[in-house]
Each structure stands twice: as structure tokens, then as C-alpha cells.
FINU-284387 format. One record per residue (C-alpha): residue in one letter; x, y, z. Coordinates in steps of 0.25 Angstrom, whole numbers, padded with zeros to 4 digits, always signed. Example, Ala and Ser with C-alpha at 12.3 -4.5 7.8 and 13.67 -1.06 7.14 Angstrom:
2
A+0049-0018+0031S+0055-0004+0029
! end
This chain:
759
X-0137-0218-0737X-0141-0220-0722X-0151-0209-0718X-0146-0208-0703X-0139-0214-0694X-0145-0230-0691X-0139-0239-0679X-0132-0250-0685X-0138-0264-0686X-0126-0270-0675X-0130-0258-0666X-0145-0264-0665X-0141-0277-0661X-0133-0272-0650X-0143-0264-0644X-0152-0277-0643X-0153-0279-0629X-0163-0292-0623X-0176-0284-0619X-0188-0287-0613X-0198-0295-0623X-0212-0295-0625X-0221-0299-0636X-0234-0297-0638X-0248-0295-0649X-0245-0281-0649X-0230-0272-0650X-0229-0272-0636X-0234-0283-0627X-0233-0275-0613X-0238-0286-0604X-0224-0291-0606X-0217-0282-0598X-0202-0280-0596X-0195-0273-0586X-0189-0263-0597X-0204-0260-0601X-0210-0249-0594X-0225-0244-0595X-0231-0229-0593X-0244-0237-0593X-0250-0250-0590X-0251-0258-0604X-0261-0260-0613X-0268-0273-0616X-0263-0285-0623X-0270-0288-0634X-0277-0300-0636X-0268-0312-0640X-0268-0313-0656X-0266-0330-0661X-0253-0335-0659X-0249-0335-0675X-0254-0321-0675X-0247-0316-0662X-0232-0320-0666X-0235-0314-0681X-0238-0301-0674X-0230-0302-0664X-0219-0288-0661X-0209-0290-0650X-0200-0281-0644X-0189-0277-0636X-0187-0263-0629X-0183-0257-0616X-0193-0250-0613X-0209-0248-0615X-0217-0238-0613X-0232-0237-0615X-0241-0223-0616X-0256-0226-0612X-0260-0212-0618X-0255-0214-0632X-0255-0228-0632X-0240-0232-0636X-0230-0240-0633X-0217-0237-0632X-0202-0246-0633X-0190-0240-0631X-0176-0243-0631X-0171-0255-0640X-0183-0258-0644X-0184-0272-0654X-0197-0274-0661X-0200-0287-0668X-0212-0293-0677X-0208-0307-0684X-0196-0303-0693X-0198-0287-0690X-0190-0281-0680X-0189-0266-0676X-0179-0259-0666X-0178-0245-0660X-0176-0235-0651X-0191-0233-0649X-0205-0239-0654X-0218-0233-0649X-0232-0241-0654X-0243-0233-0654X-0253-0243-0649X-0267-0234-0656X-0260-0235-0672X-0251-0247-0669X-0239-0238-0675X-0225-0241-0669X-0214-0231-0671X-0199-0234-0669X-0190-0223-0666X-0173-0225-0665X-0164-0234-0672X-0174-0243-0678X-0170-0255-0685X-0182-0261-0691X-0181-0274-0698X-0192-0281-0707X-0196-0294-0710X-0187-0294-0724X-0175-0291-0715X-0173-0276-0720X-0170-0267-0707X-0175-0253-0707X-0166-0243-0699X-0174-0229-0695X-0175-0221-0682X-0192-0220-0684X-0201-0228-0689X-0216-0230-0689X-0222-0244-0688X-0233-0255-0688X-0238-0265-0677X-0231-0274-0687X-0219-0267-0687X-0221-0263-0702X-0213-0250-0704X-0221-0237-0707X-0215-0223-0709X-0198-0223-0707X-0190-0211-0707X-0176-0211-0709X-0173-0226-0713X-0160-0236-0717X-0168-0250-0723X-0157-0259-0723X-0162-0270-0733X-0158-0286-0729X-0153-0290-0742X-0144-0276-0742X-0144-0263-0745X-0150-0252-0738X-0163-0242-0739X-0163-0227-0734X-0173-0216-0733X-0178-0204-0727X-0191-0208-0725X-0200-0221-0729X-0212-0230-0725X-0215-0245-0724X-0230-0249-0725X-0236-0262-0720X-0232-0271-0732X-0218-0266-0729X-0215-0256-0741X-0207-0246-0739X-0206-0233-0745X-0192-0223-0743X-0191-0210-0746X-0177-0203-0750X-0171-0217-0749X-0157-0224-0752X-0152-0236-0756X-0139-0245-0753X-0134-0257-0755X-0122-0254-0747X-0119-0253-0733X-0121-0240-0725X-0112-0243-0716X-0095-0248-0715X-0089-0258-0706X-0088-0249-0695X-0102-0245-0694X-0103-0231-0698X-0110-0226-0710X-0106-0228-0725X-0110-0221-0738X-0115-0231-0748X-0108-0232-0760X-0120-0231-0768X-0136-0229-0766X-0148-0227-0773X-0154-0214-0767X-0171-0214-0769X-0182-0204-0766X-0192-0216-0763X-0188-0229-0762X-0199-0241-0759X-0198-0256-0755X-0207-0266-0757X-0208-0276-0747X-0218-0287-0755X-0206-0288-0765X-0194-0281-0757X-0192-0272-0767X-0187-0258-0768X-0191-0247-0779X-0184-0234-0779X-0188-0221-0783X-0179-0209-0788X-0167-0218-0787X-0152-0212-0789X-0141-0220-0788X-0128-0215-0780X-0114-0220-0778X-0106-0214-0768X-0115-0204-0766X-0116-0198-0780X-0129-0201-0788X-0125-0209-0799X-0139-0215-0807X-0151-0214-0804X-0160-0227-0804X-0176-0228-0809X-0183-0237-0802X-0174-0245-0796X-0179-0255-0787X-0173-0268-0780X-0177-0279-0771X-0174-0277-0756X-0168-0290-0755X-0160-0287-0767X-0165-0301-0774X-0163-0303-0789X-0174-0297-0798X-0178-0291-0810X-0171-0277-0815X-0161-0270-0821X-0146-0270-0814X-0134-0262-0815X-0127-0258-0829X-0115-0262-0833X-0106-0249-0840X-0095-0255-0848X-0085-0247-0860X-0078-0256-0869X-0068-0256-0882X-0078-0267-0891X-0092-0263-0886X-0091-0248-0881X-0098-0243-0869X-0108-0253-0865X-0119-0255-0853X-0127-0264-0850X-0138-0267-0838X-0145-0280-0835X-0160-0284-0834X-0163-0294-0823X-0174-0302-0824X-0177-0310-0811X-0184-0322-0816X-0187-0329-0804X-0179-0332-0791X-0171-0344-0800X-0169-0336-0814X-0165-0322-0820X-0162-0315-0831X-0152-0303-0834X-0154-0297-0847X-0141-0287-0850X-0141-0277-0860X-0127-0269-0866X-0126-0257-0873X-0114-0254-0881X-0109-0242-0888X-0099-0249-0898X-0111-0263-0901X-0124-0266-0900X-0131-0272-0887X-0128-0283-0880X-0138-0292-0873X-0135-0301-0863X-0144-0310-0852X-0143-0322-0841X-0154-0331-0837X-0150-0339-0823X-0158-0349-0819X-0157-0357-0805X-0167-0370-0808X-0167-0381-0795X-0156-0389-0803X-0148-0379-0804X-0144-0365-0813X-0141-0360-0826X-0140-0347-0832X-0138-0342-0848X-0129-0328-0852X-0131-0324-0865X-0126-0311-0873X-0131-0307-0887X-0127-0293-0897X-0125-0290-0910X-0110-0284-0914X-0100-0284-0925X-0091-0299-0921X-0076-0296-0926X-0068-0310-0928X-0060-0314-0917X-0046-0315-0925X-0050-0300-0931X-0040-0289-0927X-0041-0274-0929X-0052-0262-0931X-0054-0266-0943X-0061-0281-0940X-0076-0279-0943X-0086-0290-0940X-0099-0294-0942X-0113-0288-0932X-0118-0300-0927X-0126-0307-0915X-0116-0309-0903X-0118-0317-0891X-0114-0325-0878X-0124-0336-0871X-0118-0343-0858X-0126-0354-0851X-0121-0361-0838X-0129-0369-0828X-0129-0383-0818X-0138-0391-0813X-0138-0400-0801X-0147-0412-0805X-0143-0420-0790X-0132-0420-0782X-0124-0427-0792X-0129-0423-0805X-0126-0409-0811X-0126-0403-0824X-0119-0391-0829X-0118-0384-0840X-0114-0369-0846X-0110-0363-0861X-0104-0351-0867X-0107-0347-0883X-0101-0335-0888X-0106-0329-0902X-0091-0326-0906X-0077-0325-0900X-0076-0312-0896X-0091-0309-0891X-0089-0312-0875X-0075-0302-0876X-0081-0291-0885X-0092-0290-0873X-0083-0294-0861X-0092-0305-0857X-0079-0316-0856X-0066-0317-0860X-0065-0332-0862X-0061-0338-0874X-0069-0351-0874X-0083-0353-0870X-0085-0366-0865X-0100-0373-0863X-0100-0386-0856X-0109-0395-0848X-0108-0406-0839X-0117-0417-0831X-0111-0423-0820X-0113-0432-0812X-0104-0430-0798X-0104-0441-0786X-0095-0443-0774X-0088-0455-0783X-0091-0452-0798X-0093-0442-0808X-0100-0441-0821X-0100-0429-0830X-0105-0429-0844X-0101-0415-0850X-0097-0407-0864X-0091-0394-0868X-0090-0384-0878X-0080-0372-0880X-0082-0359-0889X-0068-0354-0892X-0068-0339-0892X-0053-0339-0895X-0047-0332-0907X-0037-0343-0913X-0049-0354-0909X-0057-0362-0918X-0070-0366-0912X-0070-0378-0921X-0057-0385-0914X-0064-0383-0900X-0071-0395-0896X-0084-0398-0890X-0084-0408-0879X-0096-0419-0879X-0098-0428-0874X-0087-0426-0861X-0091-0438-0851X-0085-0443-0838X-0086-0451-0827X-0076-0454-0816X-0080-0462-0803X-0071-0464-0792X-0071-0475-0781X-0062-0482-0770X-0052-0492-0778X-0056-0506-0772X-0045-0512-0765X-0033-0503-0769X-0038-0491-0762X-0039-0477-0767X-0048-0470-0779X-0053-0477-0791X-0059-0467-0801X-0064-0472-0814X-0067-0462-0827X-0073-0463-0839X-0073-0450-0849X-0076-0445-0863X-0076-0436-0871X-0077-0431-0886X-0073-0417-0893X-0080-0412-0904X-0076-0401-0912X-0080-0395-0926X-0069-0393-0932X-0058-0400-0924X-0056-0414-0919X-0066-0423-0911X-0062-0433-0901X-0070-0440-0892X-0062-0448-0879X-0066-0455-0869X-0057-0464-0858X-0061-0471-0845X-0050-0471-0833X-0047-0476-0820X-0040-0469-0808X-0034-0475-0795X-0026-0466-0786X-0025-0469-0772X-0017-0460-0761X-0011-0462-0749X-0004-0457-0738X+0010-0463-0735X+0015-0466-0718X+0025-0453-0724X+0015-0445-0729X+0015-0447-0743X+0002-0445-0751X+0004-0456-0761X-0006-0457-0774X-0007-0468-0782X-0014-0467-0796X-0018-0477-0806X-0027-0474-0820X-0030-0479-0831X-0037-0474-0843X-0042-0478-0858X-0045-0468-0869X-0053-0468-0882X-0052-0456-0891X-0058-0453-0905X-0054-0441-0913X-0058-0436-0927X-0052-0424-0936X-0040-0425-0926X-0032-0417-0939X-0038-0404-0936X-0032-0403-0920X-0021-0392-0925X-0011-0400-0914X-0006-0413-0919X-0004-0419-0904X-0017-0415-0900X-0023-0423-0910X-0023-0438-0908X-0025-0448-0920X-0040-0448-0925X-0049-0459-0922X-0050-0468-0910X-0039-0470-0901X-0038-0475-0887X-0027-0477-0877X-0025-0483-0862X-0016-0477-0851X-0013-0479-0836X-0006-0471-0826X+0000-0472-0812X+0004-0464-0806X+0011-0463-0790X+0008-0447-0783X+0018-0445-0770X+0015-0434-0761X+0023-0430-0749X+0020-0419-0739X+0031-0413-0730X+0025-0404-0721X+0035-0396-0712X+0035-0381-0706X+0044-0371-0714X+0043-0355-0710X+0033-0353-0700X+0024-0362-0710X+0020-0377-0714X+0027-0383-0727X+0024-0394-0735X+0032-0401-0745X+0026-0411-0754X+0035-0419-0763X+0026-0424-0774X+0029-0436-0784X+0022-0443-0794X+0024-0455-0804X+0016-0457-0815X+0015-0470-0826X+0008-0467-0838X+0010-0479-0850X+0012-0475-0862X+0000-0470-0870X-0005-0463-0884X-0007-0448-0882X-0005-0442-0896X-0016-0453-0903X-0026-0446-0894X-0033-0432-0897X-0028-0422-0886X-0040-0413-0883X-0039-0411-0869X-0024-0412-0865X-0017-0401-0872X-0014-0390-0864X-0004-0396-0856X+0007-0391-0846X+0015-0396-0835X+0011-0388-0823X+0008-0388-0808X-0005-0392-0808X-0002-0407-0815X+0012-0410-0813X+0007-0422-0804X-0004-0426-0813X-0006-0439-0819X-0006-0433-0833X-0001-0420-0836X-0012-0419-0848X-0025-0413-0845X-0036-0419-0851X-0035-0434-0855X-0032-0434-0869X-0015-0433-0866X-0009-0441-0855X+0005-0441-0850X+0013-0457-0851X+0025-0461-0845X+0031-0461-0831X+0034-0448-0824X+0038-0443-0811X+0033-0430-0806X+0039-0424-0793X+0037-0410-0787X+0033-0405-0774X+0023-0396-0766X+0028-0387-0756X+0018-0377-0748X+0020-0367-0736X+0011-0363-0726X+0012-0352-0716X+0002-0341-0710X-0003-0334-0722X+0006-0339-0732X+0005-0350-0740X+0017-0356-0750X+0015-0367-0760X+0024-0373-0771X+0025-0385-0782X+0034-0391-0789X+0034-0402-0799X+0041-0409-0811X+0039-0423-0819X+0048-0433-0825X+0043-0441-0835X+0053-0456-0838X+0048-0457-0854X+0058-0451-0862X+0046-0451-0873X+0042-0437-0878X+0029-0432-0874X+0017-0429-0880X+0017-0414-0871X+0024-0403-0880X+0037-0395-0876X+0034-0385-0866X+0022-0391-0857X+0034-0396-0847X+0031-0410-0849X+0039-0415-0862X+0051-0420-0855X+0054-0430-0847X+0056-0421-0836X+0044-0410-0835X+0047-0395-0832X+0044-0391-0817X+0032-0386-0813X+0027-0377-0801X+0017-0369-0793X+0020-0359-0781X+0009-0351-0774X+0010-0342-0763X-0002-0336-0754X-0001-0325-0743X-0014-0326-0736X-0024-0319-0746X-0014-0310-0749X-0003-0316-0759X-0006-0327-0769X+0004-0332-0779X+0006-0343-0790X+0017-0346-0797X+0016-0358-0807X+0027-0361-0816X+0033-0372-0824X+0048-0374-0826X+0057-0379-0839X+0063-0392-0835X+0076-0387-0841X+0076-0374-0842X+0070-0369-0829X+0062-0359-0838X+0049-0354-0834X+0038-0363-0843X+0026-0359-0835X+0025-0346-0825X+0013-0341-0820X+0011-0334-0807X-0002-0329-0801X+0000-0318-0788X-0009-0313-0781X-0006-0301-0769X-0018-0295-0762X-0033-0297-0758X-0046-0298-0763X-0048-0283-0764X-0032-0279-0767X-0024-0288-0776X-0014-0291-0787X-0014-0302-0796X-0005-0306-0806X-0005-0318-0813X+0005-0322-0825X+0007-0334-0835X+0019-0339-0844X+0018-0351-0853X+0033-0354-0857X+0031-0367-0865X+0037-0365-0877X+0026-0375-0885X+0024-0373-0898X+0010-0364-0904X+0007-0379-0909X+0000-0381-0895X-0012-0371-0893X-0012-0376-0877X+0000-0374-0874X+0006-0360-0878X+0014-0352-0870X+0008-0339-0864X+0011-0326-0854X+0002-0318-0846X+0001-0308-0835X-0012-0305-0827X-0014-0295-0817X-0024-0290-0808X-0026-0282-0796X-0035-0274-0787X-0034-0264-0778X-0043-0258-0767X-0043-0246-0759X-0052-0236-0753X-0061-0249-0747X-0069-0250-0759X-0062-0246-0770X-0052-0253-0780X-0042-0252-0792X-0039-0266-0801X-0035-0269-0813X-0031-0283-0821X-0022-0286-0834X-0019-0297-0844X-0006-0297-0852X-0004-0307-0862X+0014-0309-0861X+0014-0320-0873X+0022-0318-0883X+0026-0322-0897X+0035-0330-0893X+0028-0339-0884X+0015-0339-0891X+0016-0337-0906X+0001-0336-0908X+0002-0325-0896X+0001-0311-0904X+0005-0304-0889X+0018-0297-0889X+0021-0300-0876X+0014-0290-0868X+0000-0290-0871X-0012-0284-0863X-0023-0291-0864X-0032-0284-0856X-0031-0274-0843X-0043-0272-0833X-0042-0258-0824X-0053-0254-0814X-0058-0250-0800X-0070-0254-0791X-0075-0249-0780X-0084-0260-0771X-0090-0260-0758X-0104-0268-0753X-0111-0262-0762X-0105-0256-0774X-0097-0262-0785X-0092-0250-0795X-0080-0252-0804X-0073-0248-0816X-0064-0256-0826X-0056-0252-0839X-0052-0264-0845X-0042-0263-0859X-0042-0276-0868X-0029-0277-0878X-0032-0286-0886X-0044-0286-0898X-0050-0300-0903X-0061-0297-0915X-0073-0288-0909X-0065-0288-0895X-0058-0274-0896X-0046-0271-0887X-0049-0258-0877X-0054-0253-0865X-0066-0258-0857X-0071-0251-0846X-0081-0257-0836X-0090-0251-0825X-0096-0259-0814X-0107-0256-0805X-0114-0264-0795X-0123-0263-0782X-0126-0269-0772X-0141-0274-0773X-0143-0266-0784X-0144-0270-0798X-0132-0280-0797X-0130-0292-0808
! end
């Protein structure tokens, strides 16, 4: 890529030496002489002096150390670190002689010239203007400012600033490693002429091949690009993609720069085995904020989600996506923001690998956020795209509305919040409800002479539901009775911390003893529809919570103790953490929580979290829930980490041991490994791969069709990144086959460089 040998950028600053100074009308002003500066002849005249605004507009400086002038041709010569500068231009070299008769200036020796845009032009000769525009160059690295880098044999820069290159190359990659010393570019684009355009920064190549690793891979047709490598309007990189459902596909984008606030990218996809696909994305940045819309349209045969087999056969029909997502900041309080996903059918964003989610949910939300309340006025809407689901019993949230404020509590000290909320659930053909309640909070903490951090709660709270068509919830206890309905409850509840801090191995402990108590009255549960508390479990994250439910519709009554314990280790580089934590409940009243979600005795089963962390080497997570009885393993999950960002292993694993009956669509019990890893060698290379294995059996799921060992899906590739280059390849299998989704093999090519066509 690099024509010759250049003297490194560092190399230039450090042969900048203070030197005599003079400034003048003209290149040289003599009259200022130096003691470095000698003369073969007296000097010519000054000029006469130009306006002042004129003067410093036209004004060249320089540094040298030494200056000779030559009466009988009329030139003046600088040698030895010579530093020219005009305004933002600044030109250094070995040697510069201006010819005084044509005003030419010629520079010889390690040049680095440096225009006003900030792009620096390295050469060993070069012919230049009074105004140090660039004319004929020979030999030439242009190092743009934004990146990338410009070589040619030969080329020329005019007045204006355009230049023309003849046998010129192209890189956005650096030409040089770590330790200074030349480096092949991983790719280039090779050009018999190249020109740049200085009114528009711009760059048009001529007889343009593209080459990786040396090789010539593609050649490119009028390919241009800015200089500053702003957004605008062409065509990028394609995308190469071989699938089980669709075949072979590729696809390139059309980007249409709009303005400097909005574009547009058209896509277009080929496929072997469907018909094309057209995709586009509108962003728009306005001064209140941002927005942009997604959408995807084709026409293909659509195969119901619960078909299996070769022989499902489905209707041709019009398919599509659309996903809209923006916010707006109105004033430093107000904002609004909004997105919503719409699929055509169940199995469009699979069948095309745009997303594997399962539901799209749409939502949008005004709030209103100060340093003491908030305000938010919201709704929602999910899409199922689950097989077994019926969009009908999937409700549609709005109006959702709440507002909380919180202030000092007059006279008794600590934080008084106050809420009010409601919300109604529509569905088409399932049960409506609409709720609202308003509740009061008090906690206040202190810090005990021991070192106790003690937290006392107070709330209370009124409900009033209404439900209709509560008969068609398949769960009874999820229910409630249809009508209106309304309840009161109060809590208090007293929070004991205690932190122990001591020295244990050649690191700092802590031990914090944890108890709570907790009062509830009382109160009707199963009269009230359950929407929002169903998927319960006793776990590490709410053992110590005032209510075990999420959501509002369910909340625990009775007197419990809850008592556990934190306990953390810190040494250099390591770091050890553990909790603990049961509950004991004095009602000897059966609970509305089914068997299996550790909460439906009196006396909880045990719950815990252990992590450990070795620098940015080791990360481990093991969170686990224990029978209270039988010591058996309800809950195991683990998460492990061991390496860094370029080399790694993951491996994550779930098991859901509840034993609750199929009658709970929340609550069933599942196993599953995950697995990743990556890793590098050769400096820019990189092997990885990822896995999903569904372990659920019969047994624990009934509704499960797995056998135990099932592969979902498997993801296999390399990668090969440096500065500049992104190229990798990935073969991907898929086990499993849900209507026009088949099960196979997909393999992935990606491809992006720097500056060049990138999405």
C-alpha cells in the first residue's frame, strides 16, 4: 500500500526544534534576520506593506536553519527543518527553494504537508503556490483526517484543491503496527486514477479492484466516497446468506441521505427457494427528539404454526413486519415514548431470521419525572407468536395510569410516598378487568450506636376491581368473582440489618445478619382477578420483600419472620459473595401459592445466591433453591464465565424442580444448558461457537414433546477482525420445525470495511 518509505508522524514532532522566526508580505521576510540565516547576497526589497486584515490572511511563516538567497536566479532557499505555515496549512521539509520570477515553491525531503481540512500529505517532492496550494507530487501517502489512507505514483492538486492520483490505492487501515514498522493492509482498493474533490470532499475512483490480503477479489465501478467518511447516499456492502426455508439469498441496501437529521435505507433480497423480499428504515432526528420506522414486505406460501411434516402446504400470500420506536423530550420533565412491533403471522420473523421473540410488544408512555413525583400515563399491547397461544386471551393494556409523590413525613421523620394507580385489561375473547387503588408508604431508616441499619415500614392500600367474562380464564384461582369488588389491607413491617466487618485471609469480610417481620391482616385474594401476580416463586431476589407476589393483584397476609444472611470477601483480585435466606410464616392457614413455589408452608424452603469473580477472568453464579424437607435441589441455575473479551467460555444452565401441576401455564418446570465460547489466535483471528439444548422431559413438563436431550439450535463460525476489516463465516443447524420455519442448516457470510459501504 505505502509507495516508499515515509518518516512517521512521532518522528516529525521530534525534530521540532525552536528556530528563528520571521514573518512577512512575502514567503521569506529577510529583513528579519537570524543568526542561523546566512545570505550569498544582500536581500531584495520588502514589499510594500499590504492592509492589516489582508497582511495576516496572506501571511506564510516559517522556521529553517538556514537561508540562502541567489541574486542571479532570483531564489531563495531554506534548509534544514524547514516549517512553513499559511492560516491552517503547514508544510515541512528538508528543503524548499521559491523561485521569486514564477512564485513557484518546491519542497524536497520528508514533506509532510498538511491542509486546511486536516488531511496530511507525506511526499519526498512537491511543487507549490505562493499560497502553499500543492501542484504536481510525485510519490505520495495522503493520510485522510477522518481515516484511511490515499497512495499514488504520481498526481496533482490545482488551486481549488482537487486533486488527481494516478496508480493509486486505497485503505482504511493502518499502514503501520505498534512498533512502527510497516504493515500490509488487510484490504485495499487498487485504482488507475483516483480524484478528490475538495468543494464536497469527495473521492471517485477509476478502474477500481478490490483486494484482500493482497489477492483481487471484486472489482468496483464507480465507486466513490466522502473523505470525511460522512453518511450519504449509495449503495453498501451485500449481505450473502444460504438457508434451509428460503435457499441462497443476498441482499444489498440503498441509502438515501435525506438531510443531516434523516435517511433512508431501502434493502432488497434475493432468494432461490421464495420470492423477494423488501425491507426499508426511515430515521428521523427532529429538535424534540427521534424516531425511526422498520418495515419488511413479500409474498410466500404461510404454513400454520401447529403444521408438522413435508407435506403441510400453505396458502401464497402478502407477508410482512413494521417496527416503529421513538421519544421525545418536550422539557426536562416531560417526555413521551413510544415503539410497536406488528407481524403478518407467527412464523414471518423466524422464517427470515429477523427475531426469535415470541411476543411483540407495542407500548407507549407520557411521563412526567421530577425530583419528588412522577406521573406516567401509559398502554400496552402484545402480539403472541407462540404456537399453543390464543391472541384472544392476550390482553390489551389501557388505560395504565400512575402517579406516586414522595415527601418528608411531618413530624415522625423519614419518607412519606403517596400513589395512586389504575389500570383496565381488554381482551377479545377473554376476560376484562379494570383496577385501580391508591397507597400510602412510610419507611423510615436509621443507623443504631451498634451499627444497625434499622427500616421501618408502614402502608396502606384500597383496591376496587371490576371483571366481566371471568369464566373464560382456563385457571380458576386466576379468576376472581365477576363484578365489582374491593378490598383494604395494611402492612408493617420492621427490616434489621447488621454489618460485621473483620479481616479473614489477607482480605476484608463482612457478615450481615439479616431479619425482617412482616404484619399483613387478613385479606380477600381469591375475590380479585389475578392478572399480574402469577408467575410466582420464592427466590433470592424477594425473600426480604413486603410481598412475595409481583404485580398488585395477589398479596401475602399473615405474620412472617424472614431471616438469612450476607456474607462477601474481599481480597486483591478476588471477590466472594454469598446469600442466604428462609421465611417462617405463624398462620397455620393454607395459602393461596401452589405446592412447589416454596412458599405453601408455614416454613419456606431455603433460598440462595453465590457469586465469585477473579478479576475479569472468572465469573460465577450459582442461584438455587432448596426443599425445606428434603434438601432437594427445586431450583439450580449457574452461569460461569472463564476468560476475556476476546477468549472465553460460557456456560449457563437452568432446572425448574417444582413439581406443579400442567394446570399453571406460569409455573412449569423446565431444564436447559446454554453454551458459548470464543477463541482467538494468530492476533486477528478467531474460532466460536454457541448451543441451546432443551433437557425437559415428559416427566417434568407433560406438554413438553422433548425427550430429554433435545438441540435446539447450534451456531459454528470463525472471524477474522483487525481496524479495519470484519470478515467472518457462520453455519448455524436449527432442530426444531414450526410451520414454514424448516429445521437445517444456515450459513452466514459477513463482510465489512472500514469507511467503506458500512451499515
Amino acid at each position: 500500500m505505502q509507495p516508499a518509505a515515509r518518516p512517521l508522524p512521532q518522528a516529525f514532532s521530534e525534530r521540532l526544534r525552536p528556530r528563528a522566526f520571521c514573518a512577512g508580505t512575502a514567503l521569506f521576510a529577510l529583513s528579519c534576520a537570524a543568526p542561523a540565516l546566512a545570505q550569498d547576497q544582500p536581500p531584495p526589497a520588502a514589499s510594500p506593506p499590504a492592509p492589516a486584515e489582508s497582511q495576516a490572511n496572506e501571511q506564510i511563516r516559517f522556521e529553517a536553519d538556514k537561508v540562502t538567497y541567489a541574486n542571479d536566479s532570483d531564489s531563495i532557499t531554506a534548509a534544514g527543518n524547514v516549517v512553513l505555515r499559511r492560516q491552517d496549512q503547514t508544510v515541512r521539509a528538508d528543503t524548499v527553494t521559491w523561485d521569486r520570477k514564477t512564485g513557484q515553491i518546491q519542497a524536497t525531503g520528508n514533506i509532510r504537508f498538511v491542509d486546511e481540512d486536516g488531511n496530511i500529505l507525506y511526499t519526498d517532492k512537491v511543487e507549490l503556490t505562493d499560497e502553499l496550494k500543492a501542484g504536481a507530487i510525485e510519490d505520495m501517502l495522503l493520510v485522510l483526517r477522518e481515516g484511511g489512507r490515499l497512495a499514488a505514483r504520481s498526481g496533482s492538486r490545482d488551486q481549488k484543491g482537487d486533486m488527481v492520483l494516478h496508480d493509486a490505492a486505497y485503505t482504511g487501515c493502518a499502514v503501520i503496527d505498534d512498533n512502527d514498522c510497516p504493515r500490509k493492509p488487510s484490504w485495499e482498493i487498487t485504482a488507475v486514477r483516483v480524484t478528490y474533490r475538495a468543494s464536497d470532499k469527495r473521492v471517485k475512483y477509476y478502474g477500481a479492484t478490490l483486494r484482500l490480503f493482497g489477492v483481487p477479489i471484486l472489482p468496483l465501478p464507480g465507486l466513490g466516497h466522502t473523505a470525511d467518511f460522512r453518511a450519504e447516499t449509495g449503495l453498501l456492502i451485500p449481505d450473502f446468506r444460504l438457508s434451509a426455508s428460503n435457499g441462497a439469498e443476498l441482499s444489498d441496501t440503498w441509502y438515501w441521505r435525506i438531510a443531516d437529521n434523516k435517511d433512508l435505507a431501502l434493502t432488497g433480497t434475493l432468494f432461490t427457494k421464495a420470492l423477494p423480499m423488501l425491507s426499508g428504515r426511515y430515521r428521523h432526528l427532529a429538535d424534540k427528539g427521534a424516531f425511526q420506522v422498520t418495515g419488511y414486505v413479500t409474498q410466500s406460501r404461510q404454513i400454520d404454526a401447529t403444521a408438522t411434516g413435508l407435506a403441510a402446504s400453505g396458502s401464497r400470500q402478502l407477508r410482512g413486519y413494521v417496527e416503529a420506536n421513538g421519544r421525545f423530550q418536550f422539557s426536562p420533565n416531560w417526555s413521551l415514548t413510544a415503539f410497536g412491533r406488528l407481524s403478518s403471522d407467527r412464523t414471518f420473523l423466524r422464517r427470515y431470521d429477523i427475531s426469535r421473540d415470541d411476543r411483540l410488544r407495542s407500548s407507549f408512555n407520557l411521563e412526567r419525572i421530577a425530583d419528588d413525583s412522577y406521573f406516567s400515563f401509559a398502554g400496552y399491547a402484545v402480539q403472541t407468536l407462540r404456537t399453543g397461544d390464543r391472541q384472544g386471551l392476550v390482553p390489551v393494556a389501557l388505560p395504565s395510569l400512575d402517579y406516586r409523590h414522595r415527601f418528608d413525613a411531618p413530624g415522625i421523620g423519614g419518607k412519606l410516598e403517596l400513589e395512586v394507580n389504575t389500570l383496565a385489561l381488554t381482551r377479545t375473547s377473554g376476560q376484562d378487568m379494570q383496577r385501580a387503588f391508591a397507597r400510602a408508604q412510610w419507611d423510615l431508616r436509621t443507623i443504631t450506636g451498634l451499627g444497625q441499619e434499622v427500616t421501618l415500614t408502614g402502608l396502606v392500600r384500597g383496591d376496587a376491581y371490576h371483571s366481566t367474562q371471568n369464566e373464560l380464564t382456563t385457571t380458576p384461582i386466576y379468576r376472581g368473582l365477576p363484578g365489582w369488588q374491593g378490598r383494604g389491607l395494611a402492612t408493617a413491617a420492621v427490616d434489621v440489618k447488621w454489618p460485621l466487618i473483620g479481616s479473614l485471609f489477607g482480605g476484608t469480610q463482612v457478615l450481615t445478619p439479616h431479619v425482617q417481620v412482616v404484619a399483613t391482616p387478613h385479606i380477600k385474594n381469591l375475590t380479585i382477578p389475578n392478572e399480574d401476580s402469577r408467575s410466582v416463586e420464592l427466590e433470592d431476589s424477594n425473600i426480604f420483600a413486603l410481598s412475595r407476589f409481583p404485580g398488585y393483584d395477589r398479596v401475602e397476609d399473615g405474620v412472617r419472620f424472614t431471616y438469612g444472611f450476607d456474607w462477601r470477601l474481599d481480597r486483591p483480585g478476588w471477590r466472594v459473595s454469598s446469600t442466604i435466606g428462609q421465611s417462617y410464616r405463624l398462620s397455620t392457614e393454607k395459602t393461596l401459592l401452589p405446592d412447589g413455589t416454596g412458599l405453601t408452608r408455614r416454613v419456606s424452603d431455603i433460598v440462595g445466591r453465590t457469586e465469585l469473580r477473579f478479576r475479569d477472568l472468572v465469573r460465577f453464579t450459582h442461584r438455587y433453591r432448596l426443599d425445606k424437607d428434603s434438601f432437594k435441589l427445586r431450583r439450580n441455575e449457574f452461569d460461569a464465565t472463564l476468560g476475556n473479551h476476546s477468549t472465553y467460555a460460557e456456560i449457563g444452565y437452568l432446572r425448574l424442580n417444582r413439581d406443579i401441576t400442567s394446570t399453571f401455564e406460569d409455573l412449569r418446570d423446565r431444564e436447559e444448558l446454554r453454551f458459548s465460547g470464543r477463541f482467538a489466535f494468530a492476533r486477528y483471528w478467531s474460532v466460536f461457537g454457541s448451543g441451546v439444548v432443551n433437557l425437559t422431559n415428559k416427566d417434568e413438563d407433560p406438554t413438553n414433546t422433548s425427550d430429554g436431550f433435545q438441540m435446539l439450535r447450534h451456531r459454528i463460525g470463525f472471524a477474522y477482525t483487525d481496524d479495519c476489516l470484519d470478515l467472518g463465516l457462520t453455519w448455524r443447524r436449527d432442530y426444531v420445525t414450526t410451520g414454514d420455519v424448516r429445521r437445517g442448516n444456515t450459513f452466514q457470510l459477513t463482510f465489512s470495511l472500514r469507511n467503506i459501504g458500512v451499515k
